[in-house]
One Martini backbone bead per residue (centre of mass of N, CA, C, O) as a GRO file, in nm:
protein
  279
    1UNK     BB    1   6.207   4.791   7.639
    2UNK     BB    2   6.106   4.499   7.773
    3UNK     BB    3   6.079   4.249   7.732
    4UNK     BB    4   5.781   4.174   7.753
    5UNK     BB    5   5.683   4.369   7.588
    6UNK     BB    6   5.824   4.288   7.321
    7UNK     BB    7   5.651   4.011   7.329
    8UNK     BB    8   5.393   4.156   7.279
    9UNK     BB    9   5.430   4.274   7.008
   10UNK     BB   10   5.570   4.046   6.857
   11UNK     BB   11   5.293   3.826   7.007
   12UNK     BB   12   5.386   3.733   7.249
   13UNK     BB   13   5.311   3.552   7.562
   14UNK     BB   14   5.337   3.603   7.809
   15UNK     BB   15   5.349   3.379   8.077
   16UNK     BB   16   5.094   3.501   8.286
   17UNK     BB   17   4.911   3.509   8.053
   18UNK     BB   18   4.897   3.185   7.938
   19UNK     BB   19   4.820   3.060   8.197
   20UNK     BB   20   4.524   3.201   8.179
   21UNK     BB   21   4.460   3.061   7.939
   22UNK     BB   22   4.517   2.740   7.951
   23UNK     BB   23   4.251   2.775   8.196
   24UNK     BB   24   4.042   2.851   8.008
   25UNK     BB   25   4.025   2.619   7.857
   26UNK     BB   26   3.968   2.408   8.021
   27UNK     BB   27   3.700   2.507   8.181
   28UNK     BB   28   3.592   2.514   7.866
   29UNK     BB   29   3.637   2.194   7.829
   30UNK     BB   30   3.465   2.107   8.134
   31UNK     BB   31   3.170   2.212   8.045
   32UNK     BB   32   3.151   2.050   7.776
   33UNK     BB   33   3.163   1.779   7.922
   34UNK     BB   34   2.980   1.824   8.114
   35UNK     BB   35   2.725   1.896   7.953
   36UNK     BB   36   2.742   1.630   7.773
   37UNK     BB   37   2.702   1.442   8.031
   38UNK     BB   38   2.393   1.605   8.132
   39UNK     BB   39   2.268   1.508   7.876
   40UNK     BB   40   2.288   1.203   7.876
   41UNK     BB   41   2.196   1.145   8.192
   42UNK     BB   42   1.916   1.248   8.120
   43UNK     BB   43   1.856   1.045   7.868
   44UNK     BB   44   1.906   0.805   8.030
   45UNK     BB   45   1.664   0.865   8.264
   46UNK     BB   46   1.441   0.908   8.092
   47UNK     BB   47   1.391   0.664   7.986
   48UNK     BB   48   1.432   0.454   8.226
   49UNK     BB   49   1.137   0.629   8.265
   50UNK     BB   50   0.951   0.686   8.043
   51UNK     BB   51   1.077   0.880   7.838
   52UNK     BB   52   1.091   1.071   7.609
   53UNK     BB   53   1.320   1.216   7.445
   54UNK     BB   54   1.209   1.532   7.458
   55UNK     BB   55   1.162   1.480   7.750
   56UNK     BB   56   1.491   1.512   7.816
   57UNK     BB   57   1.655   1.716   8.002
   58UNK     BB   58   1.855   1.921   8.100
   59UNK     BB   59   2.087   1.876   8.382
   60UNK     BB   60   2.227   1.864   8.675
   61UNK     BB   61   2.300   1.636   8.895
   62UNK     BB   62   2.221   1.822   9.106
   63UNK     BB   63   1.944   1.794   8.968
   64UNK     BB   64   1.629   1.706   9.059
   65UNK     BB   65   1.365   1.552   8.901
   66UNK     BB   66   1.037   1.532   9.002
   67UNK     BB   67   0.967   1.254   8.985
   68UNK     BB   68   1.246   1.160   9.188
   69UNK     BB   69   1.176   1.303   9.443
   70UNK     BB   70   0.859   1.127   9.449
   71UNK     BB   71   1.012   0.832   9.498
   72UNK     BB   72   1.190   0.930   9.729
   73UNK     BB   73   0.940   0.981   9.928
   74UNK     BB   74   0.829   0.685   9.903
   75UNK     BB   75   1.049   0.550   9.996
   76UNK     BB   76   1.079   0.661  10.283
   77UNK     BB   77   0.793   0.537  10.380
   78UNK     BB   78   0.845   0.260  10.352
   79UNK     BB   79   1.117   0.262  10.569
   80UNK     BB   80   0.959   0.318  10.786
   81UNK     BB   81   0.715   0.086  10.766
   82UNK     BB   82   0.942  -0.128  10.824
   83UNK     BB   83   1.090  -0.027  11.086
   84UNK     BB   84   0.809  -0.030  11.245
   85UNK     BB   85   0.812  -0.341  11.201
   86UNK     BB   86   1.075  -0.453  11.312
   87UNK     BB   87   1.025  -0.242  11.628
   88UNK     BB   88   0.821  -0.449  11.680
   89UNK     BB   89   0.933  -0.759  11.655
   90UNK     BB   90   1.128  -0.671  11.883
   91UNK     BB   91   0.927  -0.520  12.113
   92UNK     BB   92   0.768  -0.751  12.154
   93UNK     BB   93   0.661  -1.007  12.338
   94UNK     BB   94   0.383  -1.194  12.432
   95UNK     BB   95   0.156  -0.998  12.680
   96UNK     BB   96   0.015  -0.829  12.479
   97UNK     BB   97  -0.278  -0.700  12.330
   98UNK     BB   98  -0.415  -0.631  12.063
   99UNK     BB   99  -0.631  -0.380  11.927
  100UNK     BB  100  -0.895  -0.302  11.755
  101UNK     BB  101  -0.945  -0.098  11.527
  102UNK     BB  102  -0.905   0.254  11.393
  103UNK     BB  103  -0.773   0.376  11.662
  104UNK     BB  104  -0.449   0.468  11.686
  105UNK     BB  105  -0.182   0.391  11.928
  106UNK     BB  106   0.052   0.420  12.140
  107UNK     BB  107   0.159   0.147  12.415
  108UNK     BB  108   0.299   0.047  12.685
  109UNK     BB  109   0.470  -0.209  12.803
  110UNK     BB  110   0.428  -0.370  13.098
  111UNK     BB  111   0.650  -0.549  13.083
  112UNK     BB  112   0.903  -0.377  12.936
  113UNK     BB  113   0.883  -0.087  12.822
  114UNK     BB  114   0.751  -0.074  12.544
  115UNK     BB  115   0.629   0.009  12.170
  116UNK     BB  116   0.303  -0.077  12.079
  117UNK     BB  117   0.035  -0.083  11.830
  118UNK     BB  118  -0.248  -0.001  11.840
  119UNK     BB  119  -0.468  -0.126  11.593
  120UNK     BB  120  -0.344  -0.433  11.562
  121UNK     BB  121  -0.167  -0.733  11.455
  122UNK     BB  122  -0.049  -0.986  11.523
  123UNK     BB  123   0.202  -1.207  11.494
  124UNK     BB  124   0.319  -1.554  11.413
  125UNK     BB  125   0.598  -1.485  11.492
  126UNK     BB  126   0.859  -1.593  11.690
  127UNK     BB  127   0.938  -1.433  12.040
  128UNK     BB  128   0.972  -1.700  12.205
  129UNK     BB  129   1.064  -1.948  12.431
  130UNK     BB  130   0.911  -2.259  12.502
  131UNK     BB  131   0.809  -2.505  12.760
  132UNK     BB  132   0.600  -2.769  12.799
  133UNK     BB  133   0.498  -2.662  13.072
  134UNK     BB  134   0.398  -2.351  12.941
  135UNK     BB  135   0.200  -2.520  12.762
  136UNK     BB  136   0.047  -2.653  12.985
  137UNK     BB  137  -0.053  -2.407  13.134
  138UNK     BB  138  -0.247  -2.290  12.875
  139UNK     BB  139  -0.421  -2.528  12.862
  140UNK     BB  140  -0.513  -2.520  13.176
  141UNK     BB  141  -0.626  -2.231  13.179
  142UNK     BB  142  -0.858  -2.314  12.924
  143UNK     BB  143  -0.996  -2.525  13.070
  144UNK     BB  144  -1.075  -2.364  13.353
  145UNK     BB  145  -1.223  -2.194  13.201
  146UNK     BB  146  -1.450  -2.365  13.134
  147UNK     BB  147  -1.519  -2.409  13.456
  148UNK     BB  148  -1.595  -2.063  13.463
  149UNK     BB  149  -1.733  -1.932  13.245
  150UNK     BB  150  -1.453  -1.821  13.076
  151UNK     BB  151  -1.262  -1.762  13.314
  152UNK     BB  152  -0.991  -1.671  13.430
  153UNK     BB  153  -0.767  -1.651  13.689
  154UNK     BB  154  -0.782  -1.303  13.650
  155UNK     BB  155  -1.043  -1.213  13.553
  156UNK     BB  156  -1.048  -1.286  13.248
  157UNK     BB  157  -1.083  -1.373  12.881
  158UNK     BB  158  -1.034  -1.660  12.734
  159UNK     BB  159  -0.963  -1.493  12.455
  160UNK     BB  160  -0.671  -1.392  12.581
  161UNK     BB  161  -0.532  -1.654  12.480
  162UNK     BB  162  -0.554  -1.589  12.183
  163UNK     BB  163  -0.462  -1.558  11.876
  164UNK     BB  164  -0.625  -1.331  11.655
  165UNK     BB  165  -0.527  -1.565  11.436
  166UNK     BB  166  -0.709  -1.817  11.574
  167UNK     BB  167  -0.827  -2.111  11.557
  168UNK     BB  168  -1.112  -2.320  11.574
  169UNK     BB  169  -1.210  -2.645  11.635
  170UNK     BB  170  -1.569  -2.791  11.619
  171UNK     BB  171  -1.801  -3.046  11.603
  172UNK     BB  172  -2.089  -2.903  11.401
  173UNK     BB  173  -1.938  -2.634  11.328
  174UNK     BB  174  -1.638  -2.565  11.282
  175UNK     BB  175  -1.410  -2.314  11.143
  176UNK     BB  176  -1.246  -2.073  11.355
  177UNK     BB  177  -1.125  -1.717  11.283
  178UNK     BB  178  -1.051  -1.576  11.501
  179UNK     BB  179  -1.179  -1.377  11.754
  180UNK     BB  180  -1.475  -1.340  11.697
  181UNK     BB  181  -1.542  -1.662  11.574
  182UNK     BB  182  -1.494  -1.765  11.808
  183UNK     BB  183  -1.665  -1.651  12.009
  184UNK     BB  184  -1.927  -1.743  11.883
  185UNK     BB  185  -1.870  -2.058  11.915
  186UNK     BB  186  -1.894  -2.042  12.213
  187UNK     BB  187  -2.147  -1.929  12.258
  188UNK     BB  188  -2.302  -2.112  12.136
  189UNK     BB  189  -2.214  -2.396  12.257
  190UNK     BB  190  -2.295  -2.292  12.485
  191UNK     BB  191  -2.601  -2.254  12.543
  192UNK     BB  192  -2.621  -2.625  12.557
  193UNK     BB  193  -2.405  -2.562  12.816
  194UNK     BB  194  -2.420  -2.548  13.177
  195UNK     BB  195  -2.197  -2.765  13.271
  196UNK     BB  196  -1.815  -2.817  13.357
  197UNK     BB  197  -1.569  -3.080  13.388
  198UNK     BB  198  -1.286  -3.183  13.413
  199UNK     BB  199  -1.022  -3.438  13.459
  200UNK     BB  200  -0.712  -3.395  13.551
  201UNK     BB  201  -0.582  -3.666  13.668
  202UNK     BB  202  -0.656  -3.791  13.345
  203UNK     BB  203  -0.435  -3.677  13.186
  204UNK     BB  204  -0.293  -3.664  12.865
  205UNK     BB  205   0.029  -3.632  12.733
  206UNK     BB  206   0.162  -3.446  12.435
  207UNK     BB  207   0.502  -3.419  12.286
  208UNK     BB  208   0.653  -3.272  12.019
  209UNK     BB  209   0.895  -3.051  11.992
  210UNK     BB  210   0.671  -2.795  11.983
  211UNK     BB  211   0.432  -2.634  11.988
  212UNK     BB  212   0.289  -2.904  11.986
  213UNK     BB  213  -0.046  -3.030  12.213
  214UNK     BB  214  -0.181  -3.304  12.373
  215UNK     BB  215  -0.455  -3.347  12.472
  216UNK     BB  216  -0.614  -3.606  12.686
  217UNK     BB  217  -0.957  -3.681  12.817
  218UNK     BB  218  -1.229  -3.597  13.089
  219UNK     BB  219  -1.595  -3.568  13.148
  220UNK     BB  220  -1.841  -3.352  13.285
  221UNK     BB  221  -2.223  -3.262  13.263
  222UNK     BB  222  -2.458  -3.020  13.159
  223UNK     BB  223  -2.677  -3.025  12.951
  224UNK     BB  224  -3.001  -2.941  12.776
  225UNK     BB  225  -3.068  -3.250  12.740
  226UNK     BB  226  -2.804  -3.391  12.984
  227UNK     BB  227  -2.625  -3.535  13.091
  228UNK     BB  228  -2.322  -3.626  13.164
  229UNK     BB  229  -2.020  -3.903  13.180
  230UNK     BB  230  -1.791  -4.076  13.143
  231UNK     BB  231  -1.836  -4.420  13.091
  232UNK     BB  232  -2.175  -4.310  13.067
  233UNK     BB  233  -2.167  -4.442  12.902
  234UNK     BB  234  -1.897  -4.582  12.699
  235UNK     BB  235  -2.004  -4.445  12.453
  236UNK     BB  236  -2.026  -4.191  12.537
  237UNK     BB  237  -1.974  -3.898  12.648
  238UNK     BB  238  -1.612  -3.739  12.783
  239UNK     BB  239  -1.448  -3.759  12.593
  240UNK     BB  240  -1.126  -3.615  12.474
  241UNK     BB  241  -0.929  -3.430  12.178
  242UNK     BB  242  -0.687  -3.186  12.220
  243UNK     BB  243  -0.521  -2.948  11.970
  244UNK     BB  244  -0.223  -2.759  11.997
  245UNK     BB  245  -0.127  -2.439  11.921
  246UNK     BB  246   0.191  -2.271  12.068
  247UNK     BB  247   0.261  -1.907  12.104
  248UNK     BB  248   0.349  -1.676  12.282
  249UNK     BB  249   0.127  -1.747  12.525
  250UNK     BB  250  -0.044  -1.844  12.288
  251UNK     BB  251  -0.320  -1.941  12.101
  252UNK     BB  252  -0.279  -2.096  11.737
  253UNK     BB  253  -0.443  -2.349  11.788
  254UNK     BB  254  -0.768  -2.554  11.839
  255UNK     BB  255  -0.852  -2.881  11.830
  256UNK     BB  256  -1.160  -3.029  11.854
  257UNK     BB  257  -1.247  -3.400  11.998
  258UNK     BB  258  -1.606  -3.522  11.988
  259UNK     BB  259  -1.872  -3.545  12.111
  260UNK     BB  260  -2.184  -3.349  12.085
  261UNK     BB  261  -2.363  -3.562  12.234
  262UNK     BB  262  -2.389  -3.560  12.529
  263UNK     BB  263  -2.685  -3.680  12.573
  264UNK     BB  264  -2.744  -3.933  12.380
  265UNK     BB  265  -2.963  -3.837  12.130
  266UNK     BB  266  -2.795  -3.992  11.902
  267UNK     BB  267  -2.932  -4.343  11.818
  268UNK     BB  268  -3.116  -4.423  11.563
  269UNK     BB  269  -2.877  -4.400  11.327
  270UNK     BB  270  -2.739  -4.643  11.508
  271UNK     BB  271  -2.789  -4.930  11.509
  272UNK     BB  272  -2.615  -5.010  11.828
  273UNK     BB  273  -2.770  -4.790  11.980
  274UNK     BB  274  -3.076  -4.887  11.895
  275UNK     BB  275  -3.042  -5.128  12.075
  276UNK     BB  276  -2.934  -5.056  12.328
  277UNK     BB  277  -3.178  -4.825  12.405
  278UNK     BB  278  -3.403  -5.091  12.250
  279UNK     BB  279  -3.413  -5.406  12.390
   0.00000   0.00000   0.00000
């Protein structure tokens, strides 16, 4: 007989049998420490998000149970909306114009030939470095449209100055914010304003070394209750000084100070000027 097998006889386990017996135990060992293992991880991933005990079953590592899958949903949709976010970011220029509305679409800036999401608002935050000449251009863009019925030198509407989210203070109405209440308050206001005119030569800047930009001026022109004009009477209406904040080719801020009575009719109420009127 064989030596191999007199040793199988014997109960000696031949080489090359020991060694499958050997591979077959560990692998036997390997299964359940894994299994010990994904025991473990699923108690404590079940635990981890409010899960009671018996509600953790075992689960292999790599099969993901319904609530984490839907978590990785839910990751993904936030990081798309970052992502988008970000792409606007960069992408915006500061001459593209977003419109309102519920109907939303992307639309190639004509400026860049980037894509930007037209029914959203602008940001903010500043995307262009401007210079005070450049500031001072959006300042003089802005006046000259109030002495043409509101309209800019390309045929554009004042309100395409401002950006979405601007403010506007203008003295006995109050503060409008958004484009929609500054547009009421210029109606308004236009409405008892029939003609004005600013006096370009004799502005005073001031500039700050960032956003904000001060000019001071005078003014004449036509109310509907009698004429202005600066220094007619000295006391009277035609002085003004506007604060502006500007970014991105935008006004994002513009505080009016002036007398509204133009027409210089509210003399009653202070003793000076009722002498003054009726010497």
């Amino acid at each position: 007989m064989p030596q191999h097998q007199q040793f199988g006889v014997l109960g000696r386990v031949p080489t090359q049998q020991r060694a499958g017996t050997d591979s077959n135990a560990r692998v036997a060992r390997y299964s359940s420490e894994m299994i010990a293992g994904c025991s473990v991880l699923a108690t404590t991933e079940g635990l981890a998000h409010g899960l009671p005990p018996a509600a953790t079953t075992l689960r292999a590592p790599h099969m993901r149970p319904s609530w984490k899958e839907g978590h990785n949903v839910s990751h993904r949709k936030l990081r798309a909306r970052v992502d988008h976010s970000f792409a606007r970011m960069k992408g915006y220029n500061g001459q593209t114009e977003p419109t309102t509305g519920k109907n939303s679409e992307l639309r190639p800036s004509a400026a860049s030939g980037t894509t930007v999401l037209k029914g959203t608002t602008t940001m903010a935050l500043t995307q262009q470095t401007m210079t005070d000449e450049q500031r001072k251009s959006v300042v003089l863009e802005y006046l000259k449209a109030f002495d043409h019925g509101g309209v800019t030198s390309n045929g554009g509407n004042m309100l395409e100055l401002f950006a979405d989210d601007a403010q506007v203070y203008f003295p006995k109405w109050g503060l409008a914010t958004g484009k929609e209440e500054i547009g009421t308050l210029f109606a308004e206001v236009g409405t008892t304003v029939q003609a004005i005119k600013h006096h370009y030569a004799d502005f005073n800047w001031i500039f700050s070394g960032s956003d904000v930009v001060v000019c001071e001026g005078t003014s004449h022109g036509e109310h509907r209750d009698g004429p202005w004009r600066a220094g007619v009477p000295e006391w009277g209406a035609g002085r003004w000084c506007d604060v502006f904040e500007i970014r991105d080719w935008k006004i994002q801020r513009c505080f009016i100070y002036l007398d509204p009575d133009y027409a210089g009719k509210d003399t009653a109420r202070y003793p000076w000027l009722a002498k003054r009127a009726n010497p």
